[in-house]
VOGU-3710 file (C-alpha; in Angstrom, 3 decimals, decimal comma):
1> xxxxxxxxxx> 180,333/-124,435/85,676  182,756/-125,116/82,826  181,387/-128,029/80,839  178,273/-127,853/82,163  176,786/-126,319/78,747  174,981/-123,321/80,653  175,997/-119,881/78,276  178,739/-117,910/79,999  177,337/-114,392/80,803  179,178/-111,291/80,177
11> xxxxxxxxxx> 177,450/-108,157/81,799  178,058/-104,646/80,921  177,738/-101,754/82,492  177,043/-98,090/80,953  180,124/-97,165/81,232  181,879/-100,393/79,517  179,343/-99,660/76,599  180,410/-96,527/76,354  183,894/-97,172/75,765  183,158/-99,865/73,597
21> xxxxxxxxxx> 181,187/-98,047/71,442  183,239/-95,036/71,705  186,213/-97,227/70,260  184,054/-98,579/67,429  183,607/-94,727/66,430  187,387/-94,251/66,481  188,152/-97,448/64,423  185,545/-95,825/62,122  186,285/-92,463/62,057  189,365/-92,884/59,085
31> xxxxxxxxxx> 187,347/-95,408/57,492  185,309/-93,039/54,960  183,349/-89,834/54,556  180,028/-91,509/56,077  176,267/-90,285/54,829  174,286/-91,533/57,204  173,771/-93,930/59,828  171,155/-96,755/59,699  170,898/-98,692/63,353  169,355/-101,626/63,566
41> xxxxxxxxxx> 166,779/-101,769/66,116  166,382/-101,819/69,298  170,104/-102,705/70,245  171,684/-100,373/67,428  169,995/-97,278/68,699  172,577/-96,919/71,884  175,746/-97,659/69,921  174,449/-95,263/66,955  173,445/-92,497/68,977  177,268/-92,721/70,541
51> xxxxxxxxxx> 178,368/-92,910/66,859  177,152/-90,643/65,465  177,805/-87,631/67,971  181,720/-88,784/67,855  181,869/-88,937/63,823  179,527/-85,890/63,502  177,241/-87,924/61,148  173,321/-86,228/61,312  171,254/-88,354/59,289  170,187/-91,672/61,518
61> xxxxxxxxxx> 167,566/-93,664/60,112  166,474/-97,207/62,163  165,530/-100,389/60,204  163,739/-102,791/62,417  163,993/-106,593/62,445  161,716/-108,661/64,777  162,839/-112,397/65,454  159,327/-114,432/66,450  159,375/-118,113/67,709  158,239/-120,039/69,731
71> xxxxxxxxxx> 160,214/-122,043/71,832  159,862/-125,343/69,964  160,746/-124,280/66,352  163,574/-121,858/64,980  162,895/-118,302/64,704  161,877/-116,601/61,753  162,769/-113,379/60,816  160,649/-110,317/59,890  161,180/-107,072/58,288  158,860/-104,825/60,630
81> xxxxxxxxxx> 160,172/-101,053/58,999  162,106/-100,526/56,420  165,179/-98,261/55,372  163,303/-95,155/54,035  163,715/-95,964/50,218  165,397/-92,288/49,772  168,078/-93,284/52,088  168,565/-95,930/49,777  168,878/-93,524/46,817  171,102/-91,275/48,746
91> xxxxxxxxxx> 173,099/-93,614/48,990  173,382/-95,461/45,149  170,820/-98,222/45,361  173,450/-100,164/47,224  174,171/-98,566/50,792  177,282/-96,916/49,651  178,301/-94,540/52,234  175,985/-95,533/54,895  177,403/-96,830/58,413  174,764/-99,747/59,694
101> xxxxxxxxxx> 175,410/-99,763/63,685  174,154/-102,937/65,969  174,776/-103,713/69,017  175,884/-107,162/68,805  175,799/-110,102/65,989  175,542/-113,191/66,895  174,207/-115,739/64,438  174,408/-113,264/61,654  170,484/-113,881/60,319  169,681/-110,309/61,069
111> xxxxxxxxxx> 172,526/-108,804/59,680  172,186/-110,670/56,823  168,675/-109,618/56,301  169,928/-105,807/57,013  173,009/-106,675/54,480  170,953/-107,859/51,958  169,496/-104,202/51,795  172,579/-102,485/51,603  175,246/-104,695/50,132  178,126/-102,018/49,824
121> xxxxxxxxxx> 177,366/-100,452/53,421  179,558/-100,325/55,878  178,388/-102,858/58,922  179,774/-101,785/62,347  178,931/-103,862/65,325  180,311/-103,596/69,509  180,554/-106,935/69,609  180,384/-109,938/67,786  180,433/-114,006/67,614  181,945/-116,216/65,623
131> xxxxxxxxxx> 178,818/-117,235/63,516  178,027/-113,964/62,566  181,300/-112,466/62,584  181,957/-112,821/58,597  178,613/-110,695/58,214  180,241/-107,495/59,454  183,363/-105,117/58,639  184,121/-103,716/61,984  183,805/-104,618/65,575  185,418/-104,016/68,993
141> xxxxxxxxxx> 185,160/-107,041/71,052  184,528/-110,584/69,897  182,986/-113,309/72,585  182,265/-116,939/72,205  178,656/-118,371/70,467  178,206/-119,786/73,915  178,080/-115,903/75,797  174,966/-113,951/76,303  175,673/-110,501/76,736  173,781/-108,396/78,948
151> xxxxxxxxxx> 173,585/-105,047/78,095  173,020/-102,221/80,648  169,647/-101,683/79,138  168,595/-104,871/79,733  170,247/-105,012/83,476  169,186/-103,563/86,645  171,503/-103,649/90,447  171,643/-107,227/91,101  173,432/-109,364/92,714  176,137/-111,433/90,266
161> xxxxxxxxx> 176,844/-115,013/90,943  180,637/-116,245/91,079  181,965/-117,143/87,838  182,755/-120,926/89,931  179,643/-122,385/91,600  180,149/-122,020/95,447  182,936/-118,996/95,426  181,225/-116,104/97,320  183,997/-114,235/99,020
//
C-alpha cells in the first residue's frame, strides 16, 4: 500500500477522541483566563463541548463554514453563520480572549477564514497537518497531508482492512 498514493486512514474511536481532546483542554487550561469558546462547525462542536466542561468556560458560540465543489474544480469556501457580532465586542473587535476549537485542520482555508475574524484568538485544534498547521496555536496530534481521519462520528462497527494489502490474521 505504501507508494501506492491511496491516503493512509487513521480511525478513531470515542474514546481516543476523548483523550485527545481532553489533553488539548489541559495544554489549554494555563494558557489564559478564556471568555468564550467559538467552535467551528460541525467537527468543533465535539472537541468544544469536551473543552469547555474541563476549563469551565460557559459561553460557546458556533461559526459555520461550508466547503462546496464539485468534484472537477477546487472548493470554495462560504461563510454560512457568523460569530454573533457581540461576541466579537466582548471580546475587543479582535477575538481577544476567545478559544476557537476544531476538530482537525488540514489545508488551513477554513481556519484562515475563521482567523481572519478573530485575529488575536486563541486557535485550538485535536489534530492537525502540515499545511494548515502554521494557522493554529495549539494542537495534540499532528498526521501527514496524505491521512484522512475518521472520526467516531463519522464511523460505524466495521470491519478494518490490514494496514498491508493481503495481511488478515
Amino acid at each position: 500500500m505504501a507508494g501506492s498514493g491511496a491516503p493512509k486512514a487513521f480511525p478513531v474511536s470515542w474514546d481516543q477522541f476523548h483523550r485527545d481532546a481532553r489533553a488539548l483542554a489541559w495544554r489549554l487550561s494555563g494558557q489564559g483566563q478564556w471568555q468564550a469558546i467559538v467552535a467551528i462547525t460541525r467537527g468543533g462542536l465535539v472537541p468544544a463541548a469536551i473543552v469547555a466542561r474541563e476549563l469551565g468556560i460557559r459561553l460557546i458560540e458556533t461559526v459555520c463554514v461550508a466547503s462546496y465543489h464539485d468534484y472537477k474544480s477546487q472548493s470554495e469556501l462560504k461563510v454560512i453563520k457568523e460569530v454573533s457580532p457581540n461576541l466579537i465586542h466582548l471580546a475587543g473587535g479582535d477575538g481577544a480572549g476567545i478559544l476557537i476549537i476544531d476538530d482537525l485542520v488540514d489545508t488551513g482555508k477554513t481556519a484562515k477564514v475563521v482567523r481572519d475574524m478573530m485575529p488575536k484568538a486563541h486557535f485550538a485544534t485535536v489534530y492537525a497537518k502540515p499545511m494548515g498547521r502554521p494557522l493554529v496555536d495549539t494542537f495534540i496530534t499532528e498526521v501527514s497531508q496524505d491521512t484522512w481521519i475518521y472520526f467516531p462520528w463519522d464511523m460505524g462497527l466495521t470491519f478494518q482492512p490490514p494496514i498491508k494489502e493481503g495481511e488478515t490474521g
